[in-house]
N, C-alpha and C positions, 0 to 999 in steps of 0.2 A: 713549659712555663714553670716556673720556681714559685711554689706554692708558702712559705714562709717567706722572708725576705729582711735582711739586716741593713737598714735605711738608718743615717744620719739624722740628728735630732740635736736640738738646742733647749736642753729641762732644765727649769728651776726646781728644789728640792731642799729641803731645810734650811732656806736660808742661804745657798748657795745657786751661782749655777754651775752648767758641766756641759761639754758637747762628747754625747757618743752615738754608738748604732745600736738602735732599737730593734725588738721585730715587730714585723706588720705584716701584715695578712694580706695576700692576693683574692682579687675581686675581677670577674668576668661579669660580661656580658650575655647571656644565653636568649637565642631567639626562639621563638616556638609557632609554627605554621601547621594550623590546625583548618579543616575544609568551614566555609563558613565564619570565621573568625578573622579579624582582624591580629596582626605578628603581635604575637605576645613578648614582649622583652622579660624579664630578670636578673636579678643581681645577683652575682652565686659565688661559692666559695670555687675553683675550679678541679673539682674532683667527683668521681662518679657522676656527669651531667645527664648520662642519659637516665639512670635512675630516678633524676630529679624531673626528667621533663617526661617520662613516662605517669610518675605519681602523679604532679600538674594536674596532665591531661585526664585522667581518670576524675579524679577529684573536681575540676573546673568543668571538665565538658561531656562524661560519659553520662547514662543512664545506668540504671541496672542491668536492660538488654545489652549494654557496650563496653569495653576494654580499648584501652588504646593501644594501637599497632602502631610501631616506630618504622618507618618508608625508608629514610636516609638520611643522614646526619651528614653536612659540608660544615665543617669548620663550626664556628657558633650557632649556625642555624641546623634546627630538628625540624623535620617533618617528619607530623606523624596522619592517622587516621582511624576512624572509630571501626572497629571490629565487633561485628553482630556475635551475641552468644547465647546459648540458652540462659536463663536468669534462676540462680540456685540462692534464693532471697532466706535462707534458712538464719534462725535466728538461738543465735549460742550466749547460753545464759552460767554464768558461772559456778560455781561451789560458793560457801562462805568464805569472802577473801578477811583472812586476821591482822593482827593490827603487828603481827608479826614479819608479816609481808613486804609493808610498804617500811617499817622503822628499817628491818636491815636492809632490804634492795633497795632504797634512797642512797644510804651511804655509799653501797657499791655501786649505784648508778653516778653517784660523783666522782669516785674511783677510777671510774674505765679510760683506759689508757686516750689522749690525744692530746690538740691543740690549745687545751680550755687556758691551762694556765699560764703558758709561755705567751701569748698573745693579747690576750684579753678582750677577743673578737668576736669568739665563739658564743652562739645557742646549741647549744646537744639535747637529742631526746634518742628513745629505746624502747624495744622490745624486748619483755619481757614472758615468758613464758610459763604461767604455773605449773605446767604437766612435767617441765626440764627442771623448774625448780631455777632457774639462770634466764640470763638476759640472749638471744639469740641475735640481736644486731645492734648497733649504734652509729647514728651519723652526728655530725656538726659542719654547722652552716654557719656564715652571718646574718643570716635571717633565721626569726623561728619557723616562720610557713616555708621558707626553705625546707626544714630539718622533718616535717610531716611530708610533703611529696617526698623525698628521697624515703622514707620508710615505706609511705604507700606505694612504690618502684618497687624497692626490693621487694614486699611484699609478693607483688605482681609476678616477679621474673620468678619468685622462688614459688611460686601458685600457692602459697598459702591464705589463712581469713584471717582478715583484723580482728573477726568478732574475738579470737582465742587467746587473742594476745593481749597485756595490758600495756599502753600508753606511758612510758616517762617523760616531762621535759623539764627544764630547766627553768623555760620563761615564763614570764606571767600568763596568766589564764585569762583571756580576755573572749570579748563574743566571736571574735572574726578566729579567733584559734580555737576553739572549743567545737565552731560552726564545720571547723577544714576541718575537725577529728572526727565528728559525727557524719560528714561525708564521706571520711575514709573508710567510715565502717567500722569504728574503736565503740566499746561498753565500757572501758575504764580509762579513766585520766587521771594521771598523777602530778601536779606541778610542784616543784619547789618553791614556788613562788606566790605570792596573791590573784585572787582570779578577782571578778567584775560582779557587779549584778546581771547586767548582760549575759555572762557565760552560764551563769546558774540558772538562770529562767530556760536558755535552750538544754541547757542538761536534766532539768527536770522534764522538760517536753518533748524529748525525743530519747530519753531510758539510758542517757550515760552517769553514771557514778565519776561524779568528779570530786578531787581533793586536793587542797591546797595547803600552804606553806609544810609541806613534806620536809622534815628534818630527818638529823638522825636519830632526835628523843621525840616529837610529837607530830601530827598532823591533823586535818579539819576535814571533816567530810562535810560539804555542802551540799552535795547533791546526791542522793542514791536511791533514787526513785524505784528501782527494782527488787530492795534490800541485798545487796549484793556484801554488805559490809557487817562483819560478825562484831556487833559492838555490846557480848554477851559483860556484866560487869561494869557497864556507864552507870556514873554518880549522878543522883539527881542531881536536876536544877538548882542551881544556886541561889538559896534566898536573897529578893533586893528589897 
């Protein structure tokens, strides 16, 4: 299945019109049959799906005692099933993250090579790695809770912890995405974007350090209930 696609279009533009081929982005279907659950559908970019339906299921239906184990994959439909494990609930607290960090790995998180710009479909997010000093994965999706299951997958296959890794995404920060990241098991979030009040009340109450509108000269820490952020050097308060 041809994952780009150069499609006919009728656009107006300055004042004129014009008929050419655009691209646009292929969109699947993905089923998900989980014991106990009613078929989960999704809408997904069609690339690495098992990655995506592994994360899911971890995130929507596991415990801490659980992992999801993938049964058999036909066509769009996954089955999968919970996998009993010992629960290693250990909890990784970082170094001082500087403000060094997130100015330049923003920029290169916008960087990273894909479909962002050709299409204008994409949500992308990343892991990034302090100890590598570099980003060690990145997906895009047309969804953002797409783009967090596909991390929490590869996470899974590659048996690493989200606790160690920090969080990039592109899209707004809102409750229901800040919620999937604190399930996945993320201590940090970084959005490019605006978050909510919603997102900020669960990141204060469950020890995620979240930050918004991440550029390549400024960014907002709203949430770091941990102290996880080295903000040696902050100008007081601004008289009003």
């Amino acid at each position: 299945m041809a994952r780009i696609l150069h499609l006919p279009c009728l656009q107006y533009k300055n004042g004129r019109w014009r008929r050419f081929d655009d691209y646009v982005t292929a969109e699947t279907q993905v089923h998900i049959h989980w014991p106990g659950q009613d078929v989960k559908t999704l809408w997904a970019y069609p690339e690495d799906l098992e990655s995506l339906v592994i994360g899911y299921c971890a995130i929507e239906f596991c415990d801490d005692r659980e992992l999801p184990e993938l049964v058999k994959a036909e066509g769009s439909d996954f089955y999968l099933r919970p996998l009993h494990v010992v629960s290693e609930s250990e909890k990784v607290y970082f170094s001082k993250l500087t403000r060094e960090l997130f100015l330049d790995n923003m920029a290169r998180f916008m960087g990273l090579q894909g479909n962002w710009e050709q299409t204008g479909s994409f949500h992308r997010a990343a892991l990034f790695d302090p100890l590598k000093n570099d980003f060690v994965h990145h997906v895009e999706d047309i969804g953002r809770h797409n783009c967090l299951d596909r991390l929490k997958g590869w996470i899974l296959k590659n048996s690493l912890s989200a606790g160690k890794l920090i969080l990039f995404v592109s899209a707004r920060g809102t409750g229901s995405l800040v919620l999937k990241a604190i399930k996945a098991g993320f201590q940090v979030m970084v959005s490019r974007s605006a978050l909510t009040t919603a997102s900020i009340e669960l990141a204060n109450q469950h020890g995620l350090t979240l930050i918004g509108f991440a550029r390549e000269n400024r960014f907002s820490v709203f949430a770091d209930p941990l102290g996880l952020v080295d903000s040696r050097g902050t100008a007081p308060p601004c008289p009003c």
